[in-house]
BAZAMI-849566 format. One record per residue (C-alpha): residue in one letter; x, y, z. Coordinates in nm, 4 decimals, decimal comma. Layout:
N
@residu:A	east:X	north:Y	up:Z
...
This chain:
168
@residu:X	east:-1,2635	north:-0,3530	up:1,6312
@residu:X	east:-1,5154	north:-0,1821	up:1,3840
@residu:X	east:-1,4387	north:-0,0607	up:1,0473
@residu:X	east:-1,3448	north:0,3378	up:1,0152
@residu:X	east:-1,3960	north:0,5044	up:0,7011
@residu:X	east:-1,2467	north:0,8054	up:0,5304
@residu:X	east:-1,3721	north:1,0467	up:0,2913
@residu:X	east:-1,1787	north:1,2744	up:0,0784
@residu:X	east:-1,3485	north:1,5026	up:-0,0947
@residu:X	east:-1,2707	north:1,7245	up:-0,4287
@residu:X	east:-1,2835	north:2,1026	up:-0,3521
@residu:X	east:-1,5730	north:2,1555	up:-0,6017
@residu:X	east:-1,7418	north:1,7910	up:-0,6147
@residu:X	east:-1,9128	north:1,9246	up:-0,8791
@residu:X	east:-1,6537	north:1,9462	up:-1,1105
@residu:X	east:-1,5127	north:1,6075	up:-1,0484
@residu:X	east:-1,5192	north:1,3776	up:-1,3364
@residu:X	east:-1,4913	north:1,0482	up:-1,1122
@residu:X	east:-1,7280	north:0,9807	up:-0,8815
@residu:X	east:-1,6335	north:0,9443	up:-0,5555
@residu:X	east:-1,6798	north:0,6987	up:-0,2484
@residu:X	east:-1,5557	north:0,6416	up:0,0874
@residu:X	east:-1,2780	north:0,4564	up:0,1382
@residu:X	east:-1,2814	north:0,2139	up:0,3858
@residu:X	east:-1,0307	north:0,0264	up:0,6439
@residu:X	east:-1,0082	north:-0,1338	up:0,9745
@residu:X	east:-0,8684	north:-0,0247	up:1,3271
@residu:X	east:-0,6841	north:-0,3262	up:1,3534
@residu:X	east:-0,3399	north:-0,4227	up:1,1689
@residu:X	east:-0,4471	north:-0,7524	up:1,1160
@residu:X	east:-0,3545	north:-0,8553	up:0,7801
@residu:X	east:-0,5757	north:-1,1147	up:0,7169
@residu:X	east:-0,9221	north:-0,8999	up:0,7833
@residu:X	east:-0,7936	north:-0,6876	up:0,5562
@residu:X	east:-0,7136	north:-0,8860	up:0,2803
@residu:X	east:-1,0642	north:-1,0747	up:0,3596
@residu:X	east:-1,1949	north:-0,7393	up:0,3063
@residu:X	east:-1,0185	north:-0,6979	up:-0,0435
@residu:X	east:-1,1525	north:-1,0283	up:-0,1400
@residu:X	east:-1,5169	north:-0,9254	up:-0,0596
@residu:X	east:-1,4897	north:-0,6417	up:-0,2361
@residu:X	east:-1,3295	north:-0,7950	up:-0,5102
@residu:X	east:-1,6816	north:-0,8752	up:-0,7265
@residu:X	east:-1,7617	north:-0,5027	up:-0,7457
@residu:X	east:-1,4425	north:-0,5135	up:-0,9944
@residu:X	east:-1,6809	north:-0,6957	up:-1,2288
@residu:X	east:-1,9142	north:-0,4028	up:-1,2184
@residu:X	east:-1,6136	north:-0,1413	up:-1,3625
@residu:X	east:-1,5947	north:-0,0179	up:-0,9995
@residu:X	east:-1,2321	north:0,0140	up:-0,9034
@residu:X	east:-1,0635	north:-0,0750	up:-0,5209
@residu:X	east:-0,8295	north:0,1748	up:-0,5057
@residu:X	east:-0,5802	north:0,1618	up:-0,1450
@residu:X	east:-0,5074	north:0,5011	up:-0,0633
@residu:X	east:-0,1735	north:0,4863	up:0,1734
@residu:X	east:0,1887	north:0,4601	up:0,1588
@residu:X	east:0,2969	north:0,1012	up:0,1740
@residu:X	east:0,6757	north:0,1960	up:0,1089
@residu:X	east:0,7122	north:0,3578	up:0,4330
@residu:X	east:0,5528	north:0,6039	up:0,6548
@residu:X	east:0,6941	north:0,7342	up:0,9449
@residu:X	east:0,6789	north:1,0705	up:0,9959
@residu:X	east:0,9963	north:1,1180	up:1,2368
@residu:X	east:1,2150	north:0,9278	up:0,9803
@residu:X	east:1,0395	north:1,1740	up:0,7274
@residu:X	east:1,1462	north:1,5081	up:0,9151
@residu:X	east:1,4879	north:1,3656	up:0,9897
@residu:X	east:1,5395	north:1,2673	up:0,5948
@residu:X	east:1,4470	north:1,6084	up:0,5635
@residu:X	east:1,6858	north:1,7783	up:0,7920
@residu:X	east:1,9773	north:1,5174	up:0,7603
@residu:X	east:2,3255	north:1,5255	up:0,5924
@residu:X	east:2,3647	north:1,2706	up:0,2825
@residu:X	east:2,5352	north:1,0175	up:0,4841
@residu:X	east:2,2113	north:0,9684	up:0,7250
@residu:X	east:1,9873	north:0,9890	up:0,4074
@residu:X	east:2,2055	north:0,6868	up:0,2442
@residu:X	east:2,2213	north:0,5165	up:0,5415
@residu:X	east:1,8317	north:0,5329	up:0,5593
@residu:X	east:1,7760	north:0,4399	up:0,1941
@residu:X	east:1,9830	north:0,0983	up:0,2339
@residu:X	east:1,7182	north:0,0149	up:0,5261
@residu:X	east:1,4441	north:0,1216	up:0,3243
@residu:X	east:1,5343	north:-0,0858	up:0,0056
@residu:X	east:1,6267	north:-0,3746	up:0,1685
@residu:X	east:1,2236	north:-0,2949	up:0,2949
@residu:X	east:1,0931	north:-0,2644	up:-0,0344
@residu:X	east:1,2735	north:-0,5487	up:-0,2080
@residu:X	east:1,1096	north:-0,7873	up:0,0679
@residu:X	east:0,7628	north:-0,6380	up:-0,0286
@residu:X	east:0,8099	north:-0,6164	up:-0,3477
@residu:X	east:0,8897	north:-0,9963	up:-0,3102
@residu:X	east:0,5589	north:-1,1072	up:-0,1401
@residu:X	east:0,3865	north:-0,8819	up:-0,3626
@residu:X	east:0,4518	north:-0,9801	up:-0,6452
@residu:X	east:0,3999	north:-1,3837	up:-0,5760
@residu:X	east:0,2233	north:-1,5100	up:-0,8809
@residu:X	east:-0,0205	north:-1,7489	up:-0,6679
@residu:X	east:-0,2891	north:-1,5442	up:-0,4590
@residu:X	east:-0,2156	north:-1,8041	up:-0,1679
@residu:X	east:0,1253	north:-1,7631	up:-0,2083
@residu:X	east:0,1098	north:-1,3653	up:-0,1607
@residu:X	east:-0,1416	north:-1,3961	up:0,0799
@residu:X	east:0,0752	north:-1,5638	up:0,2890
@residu:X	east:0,3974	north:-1,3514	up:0,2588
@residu:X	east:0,1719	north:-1,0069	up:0,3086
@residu:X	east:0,0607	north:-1,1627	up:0,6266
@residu:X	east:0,3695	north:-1,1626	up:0,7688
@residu:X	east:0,4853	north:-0,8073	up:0,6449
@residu:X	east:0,5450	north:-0,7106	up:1,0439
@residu:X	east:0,8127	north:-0,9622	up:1,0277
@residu:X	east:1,0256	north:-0,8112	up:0,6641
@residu:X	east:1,3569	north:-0,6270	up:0,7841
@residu:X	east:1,2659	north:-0,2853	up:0,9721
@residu:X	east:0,9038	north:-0,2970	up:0,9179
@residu:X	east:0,8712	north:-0,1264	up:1,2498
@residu:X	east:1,1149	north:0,1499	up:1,1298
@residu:X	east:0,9067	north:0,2051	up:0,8145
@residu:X	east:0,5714	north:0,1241	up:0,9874
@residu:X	east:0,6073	north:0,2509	up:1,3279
@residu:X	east:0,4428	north:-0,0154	up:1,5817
@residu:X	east:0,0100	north:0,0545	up:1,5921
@residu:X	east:0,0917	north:0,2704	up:1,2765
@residu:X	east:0,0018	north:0,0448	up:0,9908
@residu:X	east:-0,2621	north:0,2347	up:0,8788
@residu:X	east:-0,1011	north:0,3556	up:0,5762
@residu:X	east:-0,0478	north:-0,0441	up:0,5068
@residu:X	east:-0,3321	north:-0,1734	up:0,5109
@residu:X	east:-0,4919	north:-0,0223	up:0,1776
@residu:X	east:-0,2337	north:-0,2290	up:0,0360
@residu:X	east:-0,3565	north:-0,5707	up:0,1773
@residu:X	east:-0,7127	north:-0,5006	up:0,0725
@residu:X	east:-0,6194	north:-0,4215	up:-0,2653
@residu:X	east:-0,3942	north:-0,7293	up:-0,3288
@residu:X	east:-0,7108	north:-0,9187	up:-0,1589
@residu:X	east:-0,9434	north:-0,7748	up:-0,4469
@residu:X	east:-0,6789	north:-0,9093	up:-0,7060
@residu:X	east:-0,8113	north:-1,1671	up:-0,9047
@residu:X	east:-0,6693	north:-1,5428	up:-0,9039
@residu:X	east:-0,4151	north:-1,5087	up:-1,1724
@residu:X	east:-0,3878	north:-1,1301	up:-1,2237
@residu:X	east:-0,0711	north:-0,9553	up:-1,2758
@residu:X	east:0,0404	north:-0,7876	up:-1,0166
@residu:X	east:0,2131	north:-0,4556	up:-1,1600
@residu:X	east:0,4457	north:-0,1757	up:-1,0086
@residu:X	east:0,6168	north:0,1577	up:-1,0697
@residu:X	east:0,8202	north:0,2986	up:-0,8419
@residu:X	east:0,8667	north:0,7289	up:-0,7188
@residu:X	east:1,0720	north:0,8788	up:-0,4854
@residu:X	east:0,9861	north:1,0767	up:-0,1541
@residu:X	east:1,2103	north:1,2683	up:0,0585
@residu:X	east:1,5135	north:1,0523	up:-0,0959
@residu:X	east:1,3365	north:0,7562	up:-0,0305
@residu:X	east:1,2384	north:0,5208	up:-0,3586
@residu:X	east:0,8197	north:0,4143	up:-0,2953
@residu:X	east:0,6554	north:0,1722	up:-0,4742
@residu:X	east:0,3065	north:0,1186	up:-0,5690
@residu:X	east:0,1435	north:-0,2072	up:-0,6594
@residu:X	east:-0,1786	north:-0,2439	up:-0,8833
@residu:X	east:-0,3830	north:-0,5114	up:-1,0405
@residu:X	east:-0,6258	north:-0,5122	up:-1,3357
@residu:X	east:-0,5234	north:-0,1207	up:-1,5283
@residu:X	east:-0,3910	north:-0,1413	up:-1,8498
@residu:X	east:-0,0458	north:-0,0794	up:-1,8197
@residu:X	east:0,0576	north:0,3045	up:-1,9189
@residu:X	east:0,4029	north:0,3924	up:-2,0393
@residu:X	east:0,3709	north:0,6747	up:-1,7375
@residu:X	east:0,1324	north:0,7144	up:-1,5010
């Protein structure tokens, strides 16, 4: 499969203070050409040119979306326990200390507890950007988190190489 690429544009590129490029991912959901990809990429770092993933590695699954939405607070806690239980497994592989190490555990991210409930099957898309950025992480580099909330659902996002900020 070939890559795809994205573009998102600002309403007024000329106004934009950061200049922008297109983002780039593959058809497939196979973690390991992704992270391959994150590790090619990873020189242009040296350059002050930042791989940023653009996705929602917590979850995204737009029918479990529009029922959160709609639901009572019993469905919505239900949900959350699944979800966390999720995101503490990610969180797990993703922040592995050893690049091999991580490598290893994000490769097998279709097999954490209800990764096809967060990730519907063929739907990994918004995944992937994840894998490609923890394949541009340096050997060694800190991996670093901070966590929101969507539609009662806690999401994380993981990032190497930014100074940390006391809120981003």
């Amino acid at each position: 499969m070939g890559p795809r690429s994205f573009y998102s544009a600002p309403a007024r590129p000329s106004q934009s203070r950061h200049p922008r490029s297109p983002g780039l991912s593959l058809e497939s959901e196979d973690p390991e050409e992704h992270l391959r990809m994150g590790a090619a990429l990873r020189k242009l770092r040296a350059n002050n040119i930042a791989v940023v993933g653009s996705g929602f590695a917590s979850f995204h699954n737009i029918r479990a979306m529009m029922m959160l939405g709609s639901s009572g607070p019993e469905q919505q806690r239900q949900f959350r326990t699944l979800s966390d239980e999720w995101n503490n497994t990610l969180t797990e592989a993703t922040l592995k200390k050893d690049t091999n190490e991580r490598w290893k555990a994000l490769k097998g991210w279709r097999k954490f507890p209800y990764a096809d409930m967060m990730h519907p099957p063929n739907g990994g898309e918004h995944f992937m950007p994840l894998l490609v950025c923890a394949g541009a992480a340096r050997e060694g580099e800190e991996t670093r988190k901070y966590n929101d909330e969507y539609v009662g659902v806690e999401i994380s996002t993981f990032y190497w190489g930014a100074e940390e900020e006391s809120k981003l």
